[in-house]
C-alpha positions as CSV (number, residue, x, y, z in Angstrom):
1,X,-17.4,-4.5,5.7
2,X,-19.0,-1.4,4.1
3,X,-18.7,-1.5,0.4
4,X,-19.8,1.6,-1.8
5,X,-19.2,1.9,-5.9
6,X,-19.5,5.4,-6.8
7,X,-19.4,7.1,-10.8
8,X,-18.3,10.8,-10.7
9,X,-21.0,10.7,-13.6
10,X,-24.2,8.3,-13.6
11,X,-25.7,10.2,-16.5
12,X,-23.9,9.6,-20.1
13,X,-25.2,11.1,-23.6
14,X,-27.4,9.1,-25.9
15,X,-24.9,7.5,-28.3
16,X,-21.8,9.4,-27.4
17,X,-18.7,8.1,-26.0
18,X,-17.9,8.6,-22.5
19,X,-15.0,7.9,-20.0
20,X,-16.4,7.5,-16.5
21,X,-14.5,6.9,-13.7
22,X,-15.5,4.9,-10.5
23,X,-14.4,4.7,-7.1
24,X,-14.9,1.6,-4.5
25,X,-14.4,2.9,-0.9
26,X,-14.2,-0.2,1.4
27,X,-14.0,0.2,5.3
28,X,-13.2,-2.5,7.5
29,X,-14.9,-3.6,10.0
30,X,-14.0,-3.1,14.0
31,X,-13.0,-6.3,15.6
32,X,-13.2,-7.5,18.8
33,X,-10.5,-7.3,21.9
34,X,-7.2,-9.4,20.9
35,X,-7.8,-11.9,23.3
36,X,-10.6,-13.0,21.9
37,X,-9.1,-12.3,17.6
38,X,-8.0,-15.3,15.7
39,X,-4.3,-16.2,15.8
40,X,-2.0,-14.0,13.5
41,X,1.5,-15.1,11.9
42,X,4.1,-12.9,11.6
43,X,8.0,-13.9,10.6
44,X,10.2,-11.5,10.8
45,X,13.0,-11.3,8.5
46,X,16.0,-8.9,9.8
47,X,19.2,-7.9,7.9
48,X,22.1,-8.5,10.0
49,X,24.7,-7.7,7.8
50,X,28.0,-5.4,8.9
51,X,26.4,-1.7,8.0
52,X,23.6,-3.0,10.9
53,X,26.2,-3.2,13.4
54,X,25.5,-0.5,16.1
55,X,22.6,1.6,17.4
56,X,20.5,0.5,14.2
57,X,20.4,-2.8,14.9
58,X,19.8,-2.7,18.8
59,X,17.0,-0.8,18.4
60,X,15.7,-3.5,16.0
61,X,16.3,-6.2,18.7
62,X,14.3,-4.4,21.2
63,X,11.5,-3.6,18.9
64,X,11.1,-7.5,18.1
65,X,11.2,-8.1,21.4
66,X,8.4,-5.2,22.3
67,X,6.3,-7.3,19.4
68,X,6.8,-10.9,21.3
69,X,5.3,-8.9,23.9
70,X,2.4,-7.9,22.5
71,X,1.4,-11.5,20.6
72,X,-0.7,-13.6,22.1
73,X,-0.9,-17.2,23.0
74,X,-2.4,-18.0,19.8
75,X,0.0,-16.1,17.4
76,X,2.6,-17.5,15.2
77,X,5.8,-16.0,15.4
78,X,9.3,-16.6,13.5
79,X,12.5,-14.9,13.1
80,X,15.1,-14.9,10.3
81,X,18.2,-12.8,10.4
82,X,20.4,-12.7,7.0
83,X,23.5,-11.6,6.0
84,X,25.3,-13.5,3.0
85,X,23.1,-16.3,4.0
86,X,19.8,-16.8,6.1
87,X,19.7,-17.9,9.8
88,X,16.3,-19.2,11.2
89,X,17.2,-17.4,14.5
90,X,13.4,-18.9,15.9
91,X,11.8,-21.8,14.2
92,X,7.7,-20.4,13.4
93,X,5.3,-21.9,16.2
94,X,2.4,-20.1,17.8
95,X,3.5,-18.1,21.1
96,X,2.4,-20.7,23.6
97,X,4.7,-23.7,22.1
98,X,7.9,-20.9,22.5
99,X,10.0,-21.3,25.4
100,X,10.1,-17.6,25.9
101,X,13.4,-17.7,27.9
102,X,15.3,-19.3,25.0
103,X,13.4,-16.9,22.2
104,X,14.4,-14.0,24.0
105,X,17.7,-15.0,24.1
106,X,18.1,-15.8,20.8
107,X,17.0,-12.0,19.7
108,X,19.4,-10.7,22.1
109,X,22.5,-12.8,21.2
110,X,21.9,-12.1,17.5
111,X,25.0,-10.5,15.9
112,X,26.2,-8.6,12.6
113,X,28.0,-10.5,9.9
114,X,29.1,-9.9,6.1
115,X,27.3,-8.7,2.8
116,X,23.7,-8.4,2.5
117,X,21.5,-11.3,0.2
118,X,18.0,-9.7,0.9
119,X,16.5,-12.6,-1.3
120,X,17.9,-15.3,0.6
121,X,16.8,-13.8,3.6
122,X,13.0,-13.0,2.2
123,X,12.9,-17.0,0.3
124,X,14.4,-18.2,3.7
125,X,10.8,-16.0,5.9
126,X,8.3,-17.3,2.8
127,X,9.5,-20.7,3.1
128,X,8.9,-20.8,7.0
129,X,5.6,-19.3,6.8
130,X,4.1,-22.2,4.3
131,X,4.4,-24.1,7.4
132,X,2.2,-22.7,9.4
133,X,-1.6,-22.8,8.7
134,X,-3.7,-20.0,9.5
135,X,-7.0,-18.9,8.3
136,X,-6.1,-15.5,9.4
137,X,-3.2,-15.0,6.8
138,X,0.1,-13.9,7.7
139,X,2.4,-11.2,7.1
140,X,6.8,-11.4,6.4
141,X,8.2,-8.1,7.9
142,X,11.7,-7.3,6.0
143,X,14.3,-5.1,7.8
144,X,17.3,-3.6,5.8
145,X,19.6,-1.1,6.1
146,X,21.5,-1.9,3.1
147,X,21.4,-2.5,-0.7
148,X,21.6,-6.0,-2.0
149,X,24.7,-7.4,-3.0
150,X,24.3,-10.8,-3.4
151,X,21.5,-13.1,-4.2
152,X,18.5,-12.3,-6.7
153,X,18.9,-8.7,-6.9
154,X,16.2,-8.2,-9.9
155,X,13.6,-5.9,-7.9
156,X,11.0,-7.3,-10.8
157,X,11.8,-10.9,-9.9
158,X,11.5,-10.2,-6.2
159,X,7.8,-8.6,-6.8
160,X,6.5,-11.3,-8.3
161,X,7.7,-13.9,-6.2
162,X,5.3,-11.5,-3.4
163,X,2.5,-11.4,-5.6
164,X,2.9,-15.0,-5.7
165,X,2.4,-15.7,-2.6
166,X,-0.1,-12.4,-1.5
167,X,-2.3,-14.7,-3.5
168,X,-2.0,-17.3,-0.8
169,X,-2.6,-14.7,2.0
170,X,0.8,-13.9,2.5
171,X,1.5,-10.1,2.8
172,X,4.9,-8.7,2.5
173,X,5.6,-5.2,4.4
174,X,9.1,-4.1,4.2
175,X,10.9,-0.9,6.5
176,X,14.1,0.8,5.1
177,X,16.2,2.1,7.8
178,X,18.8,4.9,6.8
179,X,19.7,6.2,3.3
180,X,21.8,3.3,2.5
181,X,18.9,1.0,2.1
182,X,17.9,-0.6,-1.2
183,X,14.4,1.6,-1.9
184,X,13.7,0.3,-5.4
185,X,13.7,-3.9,-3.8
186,X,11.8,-3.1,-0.3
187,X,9.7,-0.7,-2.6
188,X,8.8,-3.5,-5.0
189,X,8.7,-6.3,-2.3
190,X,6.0,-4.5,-0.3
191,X,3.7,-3.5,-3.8
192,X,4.3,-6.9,-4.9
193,X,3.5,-8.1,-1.3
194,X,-0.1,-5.9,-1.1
195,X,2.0,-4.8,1.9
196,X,3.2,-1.1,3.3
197,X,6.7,0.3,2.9
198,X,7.9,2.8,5.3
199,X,11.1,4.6,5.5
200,X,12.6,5.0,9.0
201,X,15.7,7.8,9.3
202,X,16.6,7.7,12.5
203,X,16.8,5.4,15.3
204,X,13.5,6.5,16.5
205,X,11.4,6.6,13.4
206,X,12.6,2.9,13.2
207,X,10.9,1.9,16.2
208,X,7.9,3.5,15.6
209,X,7.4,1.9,11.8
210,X,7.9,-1.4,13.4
211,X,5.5,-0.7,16.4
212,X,3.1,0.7,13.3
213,X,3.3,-2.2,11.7
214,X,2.9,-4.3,14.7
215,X,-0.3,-2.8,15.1
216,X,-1.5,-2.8,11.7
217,X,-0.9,-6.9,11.7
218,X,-3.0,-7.4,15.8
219,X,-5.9,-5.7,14.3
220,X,-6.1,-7.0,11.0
221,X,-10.3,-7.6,10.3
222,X,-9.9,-8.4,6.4
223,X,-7.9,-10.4,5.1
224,X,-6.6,-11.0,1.4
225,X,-9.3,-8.8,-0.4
226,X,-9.9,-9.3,-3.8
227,X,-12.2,-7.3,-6.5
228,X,-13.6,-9.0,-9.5
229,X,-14.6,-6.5,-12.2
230,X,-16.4,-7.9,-15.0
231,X,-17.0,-5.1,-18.0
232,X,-20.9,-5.8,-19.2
233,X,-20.9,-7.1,-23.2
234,X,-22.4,-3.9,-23.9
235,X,-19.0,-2.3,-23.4
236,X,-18.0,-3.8,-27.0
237,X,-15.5,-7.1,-27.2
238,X,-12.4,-4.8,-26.5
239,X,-13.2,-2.6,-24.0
240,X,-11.0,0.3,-22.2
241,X,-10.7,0.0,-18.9
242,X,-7.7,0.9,-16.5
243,X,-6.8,0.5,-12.6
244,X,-5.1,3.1,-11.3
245,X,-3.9,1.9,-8.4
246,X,-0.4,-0.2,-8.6
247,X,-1.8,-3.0,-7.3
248,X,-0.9,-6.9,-8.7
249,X,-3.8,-7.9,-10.5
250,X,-4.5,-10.4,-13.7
251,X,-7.6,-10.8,-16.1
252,X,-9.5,-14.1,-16.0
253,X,-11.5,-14.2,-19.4
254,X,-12.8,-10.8,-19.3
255,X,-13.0,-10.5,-15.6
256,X,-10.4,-8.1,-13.8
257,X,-8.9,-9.6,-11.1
258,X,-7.8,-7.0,-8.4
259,X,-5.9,-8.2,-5.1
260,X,-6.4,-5.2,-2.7
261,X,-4.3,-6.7,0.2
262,X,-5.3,-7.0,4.1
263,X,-7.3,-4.2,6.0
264,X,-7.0,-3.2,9.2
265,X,-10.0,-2.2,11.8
266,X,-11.8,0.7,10.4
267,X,-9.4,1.1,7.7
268,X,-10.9,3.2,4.9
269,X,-9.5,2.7,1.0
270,X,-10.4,3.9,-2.3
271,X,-9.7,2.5,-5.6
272,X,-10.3,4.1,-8.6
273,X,-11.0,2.3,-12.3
274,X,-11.7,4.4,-15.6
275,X,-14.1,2.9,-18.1
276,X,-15.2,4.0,-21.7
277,X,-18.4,3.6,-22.0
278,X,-19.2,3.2,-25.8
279,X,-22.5,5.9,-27.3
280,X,-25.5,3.3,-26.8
281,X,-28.1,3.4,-28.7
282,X,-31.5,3.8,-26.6
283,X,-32.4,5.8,-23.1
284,X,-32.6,4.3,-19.5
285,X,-30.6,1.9,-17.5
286,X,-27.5,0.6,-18.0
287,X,-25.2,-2.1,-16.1
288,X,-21.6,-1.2,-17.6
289,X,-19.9,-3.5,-15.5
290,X,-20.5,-6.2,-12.5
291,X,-17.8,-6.3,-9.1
292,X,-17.5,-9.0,-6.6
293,X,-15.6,-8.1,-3.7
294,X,-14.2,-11.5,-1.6
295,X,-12.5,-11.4,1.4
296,X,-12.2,-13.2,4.7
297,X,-13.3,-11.7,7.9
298,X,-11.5,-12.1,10.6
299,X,-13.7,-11.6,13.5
300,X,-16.3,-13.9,11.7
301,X,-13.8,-16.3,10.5
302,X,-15.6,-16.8,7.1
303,X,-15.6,-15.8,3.6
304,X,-17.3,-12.7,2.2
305,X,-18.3,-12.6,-1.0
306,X,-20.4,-9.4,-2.2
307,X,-21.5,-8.5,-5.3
308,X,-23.1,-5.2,-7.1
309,X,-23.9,-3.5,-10.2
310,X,-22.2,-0.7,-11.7
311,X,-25.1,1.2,-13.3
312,X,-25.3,4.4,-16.0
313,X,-28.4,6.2,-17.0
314,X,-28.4,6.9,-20.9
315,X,-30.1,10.2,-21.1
316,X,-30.4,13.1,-24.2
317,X,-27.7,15.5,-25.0
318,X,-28.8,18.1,-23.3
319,X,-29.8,16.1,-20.2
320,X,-25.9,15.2,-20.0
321,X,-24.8,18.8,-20.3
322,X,-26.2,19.6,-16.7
323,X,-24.8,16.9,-15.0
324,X,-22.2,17.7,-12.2
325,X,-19.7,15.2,-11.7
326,X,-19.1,13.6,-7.9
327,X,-16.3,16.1,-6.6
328,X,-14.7,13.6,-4.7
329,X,-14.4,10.5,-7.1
330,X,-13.2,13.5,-9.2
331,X,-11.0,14.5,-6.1
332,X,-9.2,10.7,-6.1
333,X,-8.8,10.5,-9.8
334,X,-6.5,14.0,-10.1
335,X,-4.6,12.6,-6.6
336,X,-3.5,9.1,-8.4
337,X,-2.8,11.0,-11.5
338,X,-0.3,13.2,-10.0
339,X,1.1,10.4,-8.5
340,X,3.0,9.3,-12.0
341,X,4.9,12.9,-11.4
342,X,6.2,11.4,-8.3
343,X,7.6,8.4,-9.8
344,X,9.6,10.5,-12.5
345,X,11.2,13.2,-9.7
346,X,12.7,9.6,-8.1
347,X,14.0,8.9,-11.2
348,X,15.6,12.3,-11.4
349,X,16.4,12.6,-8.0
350,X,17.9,8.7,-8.2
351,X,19.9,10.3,-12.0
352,X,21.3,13.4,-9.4
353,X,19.3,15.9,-10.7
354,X,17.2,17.3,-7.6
355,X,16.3,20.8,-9.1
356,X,14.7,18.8,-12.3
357,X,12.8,16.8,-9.3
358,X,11.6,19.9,-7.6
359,X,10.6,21.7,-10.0
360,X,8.6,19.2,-11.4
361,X,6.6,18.7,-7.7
362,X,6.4,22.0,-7.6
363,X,4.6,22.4,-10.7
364,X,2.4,19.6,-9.6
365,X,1.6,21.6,-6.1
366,X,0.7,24.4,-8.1
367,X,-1.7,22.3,-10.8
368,X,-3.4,21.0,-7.9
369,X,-4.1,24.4,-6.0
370,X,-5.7,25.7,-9.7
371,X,-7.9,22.7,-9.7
372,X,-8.5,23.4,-5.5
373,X,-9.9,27.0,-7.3
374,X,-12.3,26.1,-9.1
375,X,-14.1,24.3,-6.8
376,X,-17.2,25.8,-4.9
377,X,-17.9,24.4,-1.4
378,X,-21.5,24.1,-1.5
379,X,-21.9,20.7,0.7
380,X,-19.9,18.2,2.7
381,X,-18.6,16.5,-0.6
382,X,-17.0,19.7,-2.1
383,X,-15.8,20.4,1.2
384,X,-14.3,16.9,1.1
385,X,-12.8,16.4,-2.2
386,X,-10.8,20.4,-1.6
387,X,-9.8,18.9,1.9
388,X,-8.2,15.8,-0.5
389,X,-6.4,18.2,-3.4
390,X,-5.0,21.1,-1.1
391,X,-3.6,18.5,1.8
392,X,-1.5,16.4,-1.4
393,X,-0.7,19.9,-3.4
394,X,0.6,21.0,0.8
395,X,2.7,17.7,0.9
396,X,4.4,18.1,-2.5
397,X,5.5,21.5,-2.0
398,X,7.3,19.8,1.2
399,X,8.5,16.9,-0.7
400,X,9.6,19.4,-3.7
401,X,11.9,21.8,-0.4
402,X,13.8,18.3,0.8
403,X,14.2,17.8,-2.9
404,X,15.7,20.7,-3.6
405,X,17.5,21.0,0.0
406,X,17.9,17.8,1.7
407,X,20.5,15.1,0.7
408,X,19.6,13.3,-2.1
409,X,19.9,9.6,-0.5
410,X,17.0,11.5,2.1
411,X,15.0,13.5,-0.3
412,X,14.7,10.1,-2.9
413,X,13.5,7.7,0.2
414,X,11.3,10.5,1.2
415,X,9.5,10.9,-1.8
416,X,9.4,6.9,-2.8
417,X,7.5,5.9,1.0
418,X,4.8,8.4,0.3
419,X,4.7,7.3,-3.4
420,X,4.2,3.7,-2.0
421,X,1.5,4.6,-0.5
422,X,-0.2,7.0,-2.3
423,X,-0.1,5.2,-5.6
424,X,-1.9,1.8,-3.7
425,X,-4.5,3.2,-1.3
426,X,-2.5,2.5,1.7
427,X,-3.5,5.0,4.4
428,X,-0.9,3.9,6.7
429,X,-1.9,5.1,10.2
430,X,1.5,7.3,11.9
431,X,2.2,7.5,8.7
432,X,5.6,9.8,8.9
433,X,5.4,13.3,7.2
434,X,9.0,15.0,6.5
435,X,10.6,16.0,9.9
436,X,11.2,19.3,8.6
437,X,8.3,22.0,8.1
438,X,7.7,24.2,4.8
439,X,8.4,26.8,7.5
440,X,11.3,25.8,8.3
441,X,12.6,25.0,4.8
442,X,11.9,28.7,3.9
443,X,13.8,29.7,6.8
């Protein structure tokens, strides 16, 4: 995998205080043709309760059955369907130990029942795929149309139980289909999970976030990535540091403990850390901190582990002044940081008040453009990190128009997907924009 650790400033002042902020991009490595991949799990978990009943939940059975397709002999598969309780519809074995005839069946026969107990259903899919080992990992793909009520319903409670077991390379990817879905659990399940959530409208959105996702799991080549950041002892005992990514992560004695989830083929991410850096006392080199990045590579079928530096140079005052900070580290930072006014237009939008919501993406469209301004495209970097600012400040002024116009139940799922992703690096690949066009908003 290509690893890079970037500063948007390598230079800091002689004995002044300094926030720097750095960026690991991470791109996974191409894999070989499937045949030839390890063998993938995958247990499906699909709400069958009565608001499934119809269109929504044929075109559900006929997407898992496009995915059986599409494994190969040495995949895992599993299926549970749930209503007020959880069915194992297909017991988890690899592909060639199914009896095809009697799997397909079983998908087609399924039918709707009564209430909906997403946590039963999502314990019932963790539970099948401890049994089945895998070097590869595995991933539980939840289907719900509906909002939990019965079962755990706590959407804290259900993200940890994820983040449990991401740990033991299980990742948890959740699709809502509809507006009557239960955003704030499938949202939490898939951050808690290291996993992607995607929102699904119609009939055919559905099948293409389940096809995406399907393709996402064949061509996994890394597998439960995890960053170890370890601040240097110059950074004093108590040091300031802070992810900006939601992602699950812990501190083991002074090491930072960052799980980054599974990557597909050429898959490119970015995570971004802010670190004080206290004024130090004498010129030249300094390591501020140490990262280990571990993962498992698929193709290869073996551990990773690689390690680097994370180096300053203490230079005079007046050396500092003419530094020019890496535009697109720079870029990053301001996109996650206008992420947090995302997450408070849900909350408005969820509390009914949808001009409060756009208005406050608008602003946020408009903040970004001023910062898009100022920027001078002198190389392929600036050229970059405007690309980054103007696309998000062009994708809230659509999410701020289906705030302001759309039906709340739309506009709140809308906005939460591209918060899920956004907020945790996940460049989902057909990732769905809005259907509708700032054109056709204004019109």
């Amino acid at each position: 995998m290509n690893v890079k650790a970037l500063l948007d400033i390598d230079l800091v002042a002689l004995e002044s205080t300094e926030k720097v902020t750095m960026m690991l991009e991470m791109t996974a490595p191409i894999t070989d043709a499937a045949k030839s991949r390890p063998g993938q799990a995958v247990e499906v978990v699909l709400d069958r309760s009565g608001s499934m009943n119809g269109p929504a939940f044929d075109s559900a059975k006929e997407s898992i059955l496009k995915l059986i397709d599409r494994l190969a002999p040495q995949d895992s598969f599993g299926l549970i369907a749930f209503d007020d309780q959880a069915l194992v519809i297909a017991p988890i074995r690899t592909m060639a130990d199914h009896d095809m005839v009697a799997l397909r069946r079983a998908v087609r026969e399924m039918q709707t029942g009564g209430s909906t107990d997403i946590s039963g259903g999502y314990t019932m899919g963790l539970r099948e795929l401890t049994r089945v080992a895998t070097d590869a990992g595995a991933t539980l793909l939840l289907i719900s149309d509906g909002h939990a009520n019965a079962g755990e319903q706590d959407p804290k409670v259900l993200a940890q139980i994820a983040t449990t077991h991401a740990t033991n390379k299980v990742t948890t990817s959740t699709i809502g289909l509809g507006t009557g879905y239960d955003e704030k659990i499938l949202e939490a399940l898939a951050q808690g999970g290291n996993g992607a959530h995607r929102f699904a409208y119609t009939i055919d959105e559905a099948i293409g976030a389940i096809a995406a996702e399907v393709d996402d799991l064949l061509e996994k080549s890394v597998v439960n990535a995890v960053m170890r950041f370890t601040p240097s002892p110059e950074l004093t005992t108590n040091p300031r540091i802070e992810i900006l990514q939601r992602l699950p992560h812990f501190k083991d004695g002074d090491t930072y403990v960052v799980q980054l989830g599974d990557l597909y083929a050429g898959e490119n991410r970015r995570f971004v850390i802010d670190i004080e850096v206290p004024g130090m006392p004498a010129l030249g080199l300094m390591t501020i901190a140490d990262i280990t990045l571990e993962y498992l590579d698929v193709a290869k079928m073996e551990e990773i582990s690689v390690s680097m530096p994370v180096q300053v140079n203490v230079v005079p005052d007046d050396v500092a002044k003419g530094r020019l900070a890496d535009p697109v580290v720079r870029a990053e930072r301001l996109i996650l940081t206008a992420q947090s006014e995302k997450a408070t237009a849900i909350d408005e939008l969820r509390s009914g008040n949808n001009r409060d919501a756009a208005s406050r993406l608008k602003k946020t469209a408009e903040n970004l453009r001023r910062q898009a301004s100022s920027i001078e495209v002198t190389d392929d970097r600036t050229a970059e990190s405007l690309q980054i600012i103007t696309s998000e400040a062009d994708e809230m002024d659509v999410l701020a128009k289906s705030a302001e116009y759309d039906e709340v139940a739309f506009s709140s799922k809308l906005l939460n997907e591209n918060f899920s992703a956004k907020s945790r690096a996940r460049m989902q690949r057909n990732f769905k924009e809005n259907p509708k066009t700032q054109d056709e908003y204004n019109n």
